[in-house]
C-alpha positions as CSV (number, residue, x, y, z in Angstrom):
1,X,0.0,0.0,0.0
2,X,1.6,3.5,-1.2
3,X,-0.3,6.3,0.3
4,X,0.5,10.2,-0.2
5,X,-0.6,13.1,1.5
6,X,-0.8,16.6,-0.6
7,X,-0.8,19.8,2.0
8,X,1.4,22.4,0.4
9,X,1.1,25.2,3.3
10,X,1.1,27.0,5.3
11,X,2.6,26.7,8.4
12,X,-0.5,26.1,10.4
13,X,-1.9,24.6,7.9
14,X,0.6,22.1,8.1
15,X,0.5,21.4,11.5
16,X,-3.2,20.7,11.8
17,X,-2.8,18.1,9.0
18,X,0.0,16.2,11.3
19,X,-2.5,13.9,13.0
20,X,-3.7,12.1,9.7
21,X,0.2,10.2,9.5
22,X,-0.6,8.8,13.3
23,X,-4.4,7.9,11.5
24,X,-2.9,6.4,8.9
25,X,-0.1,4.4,10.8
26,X,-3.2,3.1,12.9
27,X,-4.7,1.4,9.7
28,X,-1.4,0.9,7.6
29,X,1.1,0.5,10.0
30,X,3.1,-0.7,6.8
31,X,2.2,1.1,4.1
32,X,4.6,3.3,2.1
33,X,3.6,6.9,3.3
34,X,5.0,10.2,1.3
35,X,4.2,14.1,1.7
36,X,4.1,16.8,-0.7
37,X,4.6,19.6,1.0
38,X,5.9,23.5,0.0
39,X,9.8,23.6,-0.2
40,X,9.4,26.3,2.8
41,X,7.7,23.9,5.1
42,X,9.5,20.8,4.9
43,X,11.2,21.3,8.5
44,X,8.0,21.1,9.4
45,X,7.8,17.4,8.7
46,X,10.9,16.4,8.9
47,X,10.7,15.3,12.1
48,X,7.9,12.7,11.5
49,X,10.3,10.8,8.9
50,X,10.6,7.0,9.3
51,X,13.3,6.1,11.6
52,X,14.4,2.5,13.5
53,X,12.4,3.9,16.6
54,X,9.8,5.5,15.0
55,X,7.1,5.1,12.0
56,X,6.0,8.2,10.3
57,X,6.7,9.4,6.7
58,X,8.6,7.5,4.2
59,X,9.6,10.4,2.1
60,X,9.0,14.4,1.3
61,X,8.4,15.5,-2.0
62,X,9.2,19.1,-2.0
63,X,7.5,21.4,-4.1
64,X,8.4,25.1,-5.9
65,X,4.7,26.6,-6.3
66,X,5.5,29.9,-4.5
67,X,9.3,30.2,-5.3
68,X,8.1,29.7,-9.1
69,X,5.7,32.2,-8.9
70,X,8.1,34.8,-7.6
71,X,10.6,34.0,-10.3
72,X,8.6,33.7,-13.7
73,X,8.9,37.8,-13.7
74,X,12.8,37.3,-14.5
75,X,13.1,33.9,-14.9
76,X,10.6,33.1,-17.8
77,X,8.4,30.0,-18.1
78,X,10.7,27.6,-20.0
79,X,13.6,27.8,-16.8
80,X,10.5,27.4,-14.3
81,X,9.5,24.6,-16.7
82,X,12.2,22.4,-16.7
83,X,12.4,23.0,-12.9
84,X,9.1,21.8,-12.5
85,X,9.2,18.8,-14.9
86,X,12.3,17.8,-12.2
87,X,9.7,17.9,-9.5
88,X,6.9,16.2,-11.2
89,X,9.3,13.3,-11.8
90,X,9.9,13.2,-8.0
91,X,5.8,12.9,-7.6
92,X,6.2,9.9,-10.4
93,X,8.4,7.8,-8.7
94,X,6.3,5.9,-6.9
95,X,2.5,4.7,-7.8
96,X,0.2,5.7,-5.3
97,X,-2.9,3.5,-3.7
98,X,-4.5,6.4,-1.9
99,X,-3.7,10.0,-2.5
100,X,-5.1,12.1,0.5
101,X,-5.6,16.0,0.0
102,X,-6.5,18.2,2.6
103,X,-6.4,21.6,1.2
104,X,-9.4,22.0,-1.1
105,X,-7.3,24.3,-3.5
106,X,-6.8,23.8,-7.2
107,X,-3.0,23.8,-7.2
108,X,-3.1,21.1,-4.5
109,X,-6.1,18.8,-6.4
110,X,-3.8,19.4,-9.5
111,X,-1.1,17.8,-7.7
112,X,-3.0,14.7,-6.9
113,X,-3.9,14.5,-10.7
114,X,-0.1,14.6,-11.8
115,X,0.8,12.2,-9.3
116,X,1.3,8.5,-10.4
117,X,-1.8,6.3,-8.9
118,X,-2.8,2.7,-9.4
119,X,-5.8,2.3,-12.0
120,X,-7.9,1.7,-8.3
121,X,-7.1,4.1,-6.9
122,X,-8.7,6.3,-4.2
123,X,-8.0,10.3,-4.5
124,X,-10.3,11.7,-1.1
125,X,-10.7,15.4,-0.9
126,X,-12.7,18.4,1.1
127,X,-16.4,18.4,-0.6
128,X,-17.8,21.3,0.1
129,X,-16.7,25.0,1.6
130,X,-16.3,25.6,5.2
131,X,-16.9,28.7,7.2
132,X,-13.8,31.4,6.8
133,X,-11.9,28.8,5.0
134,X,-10.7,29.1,1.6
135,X,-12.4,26.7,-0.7
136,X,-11.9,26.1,-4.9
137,X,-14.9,23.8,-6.1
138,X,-13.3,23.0,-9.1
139,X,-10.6,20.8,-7.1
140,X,-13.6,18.2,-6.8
141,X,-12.7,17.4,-10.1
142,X,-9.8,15.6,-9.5
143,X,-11.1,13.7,-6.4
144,X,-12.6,9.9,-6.7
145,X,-14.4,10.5,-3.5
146,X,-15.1,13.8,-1.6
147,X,-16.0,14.1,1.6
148,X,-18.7,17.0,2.8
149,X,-17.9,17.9,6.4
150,X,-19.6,20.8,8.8
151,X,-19.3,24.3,8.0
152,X,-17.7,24.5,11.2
153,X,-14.9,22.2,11.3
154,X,-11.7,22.5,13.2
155,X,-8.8,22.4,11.2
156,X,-7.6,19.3,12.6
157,X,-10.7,17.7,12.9
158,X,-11.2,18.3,8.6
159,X,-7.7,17.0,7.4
160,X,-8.6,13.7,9.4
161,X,-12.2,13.5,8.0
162,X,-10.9,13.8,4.7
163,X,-8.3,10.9,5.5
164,X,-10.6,8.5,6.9
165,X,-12.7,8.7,3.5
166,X,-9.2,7.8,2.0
167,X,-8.5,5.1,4.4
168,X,-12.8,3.4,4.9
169,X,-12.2,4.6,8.7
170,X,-14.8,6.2,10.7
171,X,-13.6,9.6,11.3
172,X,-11.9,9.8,14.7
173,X,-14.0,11.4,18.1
174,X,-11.6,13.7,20.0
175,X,-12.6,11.8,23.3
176,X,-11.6,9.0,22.3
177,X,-8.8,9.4,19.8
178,X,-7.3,12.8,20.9
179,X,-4.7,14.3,17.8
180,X,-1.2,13.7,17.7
181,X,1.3,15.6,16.4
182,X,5.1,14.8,16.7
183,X,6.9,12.0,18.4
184,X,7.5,12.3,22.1
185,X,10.7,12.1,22.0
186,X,11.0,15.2,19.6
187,X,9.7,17.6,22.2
188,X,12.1,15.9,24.8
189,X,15.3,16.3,22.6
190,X,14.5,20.1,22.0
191,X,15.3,20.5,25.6
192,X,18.8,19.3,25.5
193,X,19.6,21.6,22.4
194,X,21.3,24.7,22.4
195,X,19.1,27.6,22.7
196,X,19.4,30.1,19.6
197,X,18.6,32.6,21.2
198,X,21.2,32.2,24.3
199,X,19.0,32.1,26.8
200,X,18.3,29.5,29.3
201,X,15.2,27.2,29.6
202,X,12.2,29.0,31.2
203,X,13.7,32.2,31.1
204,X,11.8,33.8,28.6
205,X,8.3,34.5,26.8
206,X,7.7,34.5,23.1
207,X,4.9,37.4,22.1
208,X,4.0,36.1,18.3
209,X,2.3,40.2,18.0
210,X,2.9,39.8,14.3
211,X,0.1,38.8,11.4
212,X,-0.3,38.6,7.9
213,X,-3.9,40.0,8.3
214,X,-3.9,43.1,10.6
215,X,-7.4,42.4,11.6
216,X,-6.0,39.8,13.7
217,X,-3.9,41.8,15.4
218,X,-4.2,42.6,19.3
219,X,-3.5,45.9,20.6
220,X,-0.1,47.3,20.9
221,X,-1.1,48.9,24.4
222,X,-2.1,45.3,25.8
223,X,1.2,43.4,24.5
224,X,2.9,46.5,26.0
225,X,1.3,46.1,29.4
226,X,1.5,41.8,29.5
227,X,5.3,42.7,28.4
228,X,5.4,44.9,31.4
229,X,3.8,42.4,34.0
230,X,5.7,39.2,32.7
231,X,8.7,41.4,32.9
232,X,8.2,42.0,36.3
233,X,8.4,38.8,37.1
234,X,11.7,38.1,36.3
235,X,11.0,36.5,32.7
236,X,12.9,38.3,29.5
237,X,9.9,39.0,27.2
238,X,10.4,38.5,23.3
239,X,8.9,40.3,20.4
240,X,10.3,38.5,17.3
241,X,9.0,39.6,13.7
242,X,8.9,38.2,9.7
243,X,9.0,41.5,8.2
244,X,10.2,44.6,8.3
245,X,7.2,46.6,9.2
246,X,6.6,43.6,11.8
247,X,10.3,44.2,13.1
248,X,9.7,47.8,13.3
249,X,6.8,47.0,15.3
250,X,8.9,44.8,17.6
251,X,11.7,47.4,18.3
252,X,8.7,49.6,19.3
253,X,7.6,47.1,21.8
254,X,10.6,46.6,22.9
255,X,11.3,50.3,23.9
256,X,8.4,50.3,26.2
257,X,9.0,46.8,27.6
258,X,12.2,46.3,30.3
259,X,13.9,43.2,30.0
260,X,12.6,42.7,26.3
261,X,14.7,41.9,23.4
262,X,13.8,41.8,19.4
263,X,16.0,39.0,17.9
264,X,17.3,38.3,14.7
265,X,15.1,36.2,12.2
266,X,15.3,32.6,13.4
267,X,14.4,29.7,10.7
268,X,11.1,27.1,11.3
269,X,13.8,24.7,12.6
270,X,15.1,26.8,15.4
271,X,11.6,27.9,16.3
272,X,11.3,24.5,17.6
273,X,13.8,24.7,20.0
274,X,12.8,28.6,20.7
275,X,9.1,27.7,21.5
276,X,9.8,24.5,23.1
277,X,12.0,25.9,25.9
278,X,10.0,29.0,26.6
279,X,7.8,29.3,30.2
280,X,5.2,30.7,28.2
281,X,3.9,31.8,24.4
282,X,1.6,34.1,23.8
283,X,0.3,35.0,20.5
284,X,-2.1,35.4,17.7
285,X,-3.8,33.5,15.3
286,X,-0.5,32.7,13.5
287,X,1.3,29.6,12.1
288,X,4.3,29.9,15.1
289,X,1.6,30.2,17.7
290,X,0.1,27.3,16.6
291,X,3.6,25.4,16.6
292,X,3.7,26.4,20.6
293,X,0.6,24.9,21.0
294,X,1.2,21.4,18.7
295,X,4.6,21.2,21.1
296,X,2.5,21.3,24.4
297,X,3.9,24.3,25.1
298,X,2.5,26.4,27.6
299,X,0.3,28.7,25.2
300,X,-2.3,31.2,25.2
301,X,-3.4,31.3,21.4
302,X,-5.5,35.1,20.8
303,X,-8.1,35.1,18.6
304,X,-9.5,38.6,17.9
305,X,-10.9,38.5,14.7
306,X,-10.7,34.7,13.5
307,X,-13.4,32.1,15.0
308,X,-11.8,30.3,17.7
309,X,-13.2,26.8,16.8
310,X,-11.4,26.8,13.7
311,X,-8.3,26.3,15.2
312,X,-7.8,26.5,18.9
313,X,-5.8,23.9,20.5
314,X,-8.2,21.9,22.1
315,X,-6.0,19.1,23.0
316,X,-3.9,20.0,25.8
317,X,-4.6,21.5,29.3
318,X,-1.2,23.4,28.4
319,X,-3.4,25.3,25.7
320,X,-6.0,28.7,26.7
321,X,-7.4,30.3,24.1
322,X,-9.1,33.4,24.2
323,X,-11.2,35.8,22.1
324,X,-12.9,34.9,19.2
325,X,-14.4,36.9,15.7
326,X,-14.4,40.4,16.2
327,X,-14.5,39.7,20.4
328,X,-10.6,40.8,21.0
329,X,-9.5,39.2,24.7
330,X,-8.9,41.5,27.5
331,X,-5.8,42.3,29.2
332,X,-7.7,40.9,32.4
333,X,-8.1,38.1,30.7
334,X,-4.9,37.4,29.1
335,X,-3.7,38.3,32.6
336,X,-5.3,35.4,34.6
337,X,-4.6,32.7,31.8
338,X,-0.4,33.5,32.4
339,X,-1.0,33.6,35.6
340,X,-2.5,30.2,35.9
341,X,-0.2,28.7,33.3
342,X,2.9,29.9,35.6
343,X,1.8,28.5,38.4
């Protein structure tokens, strides 16, 4: 059985999708399992790659989409051709059994169609739109089977629907078959790694401010007074950034905020180990929030102006989240959850 997952991005995207390798493991606990996955975001899943000790995925296929896109204005579409043809012969190699796409996009369903499958084979995909989700109905096209789920589906709780079509499972109840993510034994060795930031374990908190969509922003007056608090209890507070308006933003902070610092961009890989040995996260509706909260890190995830049931981490007590759609948190609230989580 050679089984292949398609979730290009992003980076929280990618996460929530984790917990369909674990589903799949639980049926095929022998099968051949590969990813496609964005170029930018293999780090992501490289730690779920087959080893002696563990069983995860067999391979990563990475793919170009968004580097090609940025390139065709100088590079021309015959250099981002044969580059491509290099990649599609990657996503040949092997002849797939099930092909498992999670994304509902049309570049992704494309992706299952160039794929090499077996003339039997099963293609499952997302059926119908959800709620502040995008959605490309024209990707049903290149699905055998798609599966219709509630307009209100978690993240998670979709990519593993849409797997269990693949797979003839019954979709998996939260009670009784909470999500998994990464190995054990990944969070534990993050520990013992050096810090890139210099600091030592539990000395800090991360403040993920920063968002792609400002809507989703919470106030610069609140992070300013949480910085302030948190600093006074002895904890370095960090504002990091992935732009530079977002840096600008940080150094702002960061004047206002004693004991805070603004560090230098840090790759996905070193997030790990930044997020995993921080006291506490806090941050918005972004993808290295949702890494914090996928590690069991101690995390309060802010929603102000994305539903919280899309993709709150419901699976550890570790987790709070607050806010919701156009209901920012308050400070009091944001307040009493690090409080409780420091205790």
């Amino acid at each position: 059985m050679n089984i292949l997952i398609v979730k290009l991005s992003s980076l929280g995207d990618v996460l929530h999708n984790l917990p369909i390798v674990w589903d799949i493991r639980k049926q095929y606990p022998d099968a051949r399992v590969d990813w496609v996955i964005e170029e930018a975001y293999v780090e992501l899943i490289t730690p779920l790659l087959t080893t002696e000790s563990f069983k995860g995925i067999d391979h990563i296929i990475p793919m170009s989409l968004r580097r090609f896109r940025k390139e065709l204005k100088y590079r021309g579409w015959s250099s981002i051709l044969q580059d491509f043809q290099l990649q599609k012969k990657q996503l040949q190699l092997v002849q797939y059994d099930i092909v498992i796409e999670t994304q509902g996009l049309l570049k992704s369903a494309i992706i299952t169609f160039l794929a090499r499958k077996s003339p039997q084979a099963i293609v499952s995909g997302i059926g119908n739109r959800t709620e502040d989700s995008g959605y490309e109905p024209l990707s049903r096209l290149f699905y055998t089977q798609s599966v219709k789920v509630p307009l209100q589906y978690h993240a998670v709780d979709r990519s593993r629907a849409v797997a269990a079509g693949g797979l003839g499972t019954l979709v998996p109840k939260r009670e009784e078959s909470p999500p998994q993510f990464y190995p054990p034994t990944l969070i534990e060795s993050l520990l013992h790694l050096p810090n890139p930031l210099g600091f030592d374990k539990n000395s800090y908190v991360m403040c993920f401010h920063a968002t792609a969509r400002l809507a989703k922003s919470w106030s610069m007056e609140n992070w300013i007074a949480i910085g302030n608090e948190l600093s006074q209890r002895g904890l370095i507070i960090v504002f990091p950034w992935g732009s530079p308006k977002e840096k600008l933003m940080s150094e702002q902070l960061s004047k206002e905020v004693p004991h805070s610092i603004v560090p230098e961009a840090f790759s996905i890989q070193d997030a790990f180990v930044i997020n995993a040995q921080a006291k506490l996260v806090i941050g918005v509706d972004t993808g290295l929030t949702h890494l914090a909260a996928v590690l069991d890190v101690p995390t309060i995830e802010l929603y102000v102006d994305s539903p919280k049931w899309k993709t709150e981490g419901y699976w550890s007590q570790q987790v709070i989240n607050l806010g919701d759609k156009q209901q920012a948190p308050t400070l009091e609230e944001v307040l009493a959850a690090a409080t409780l989580l420091l205790t």
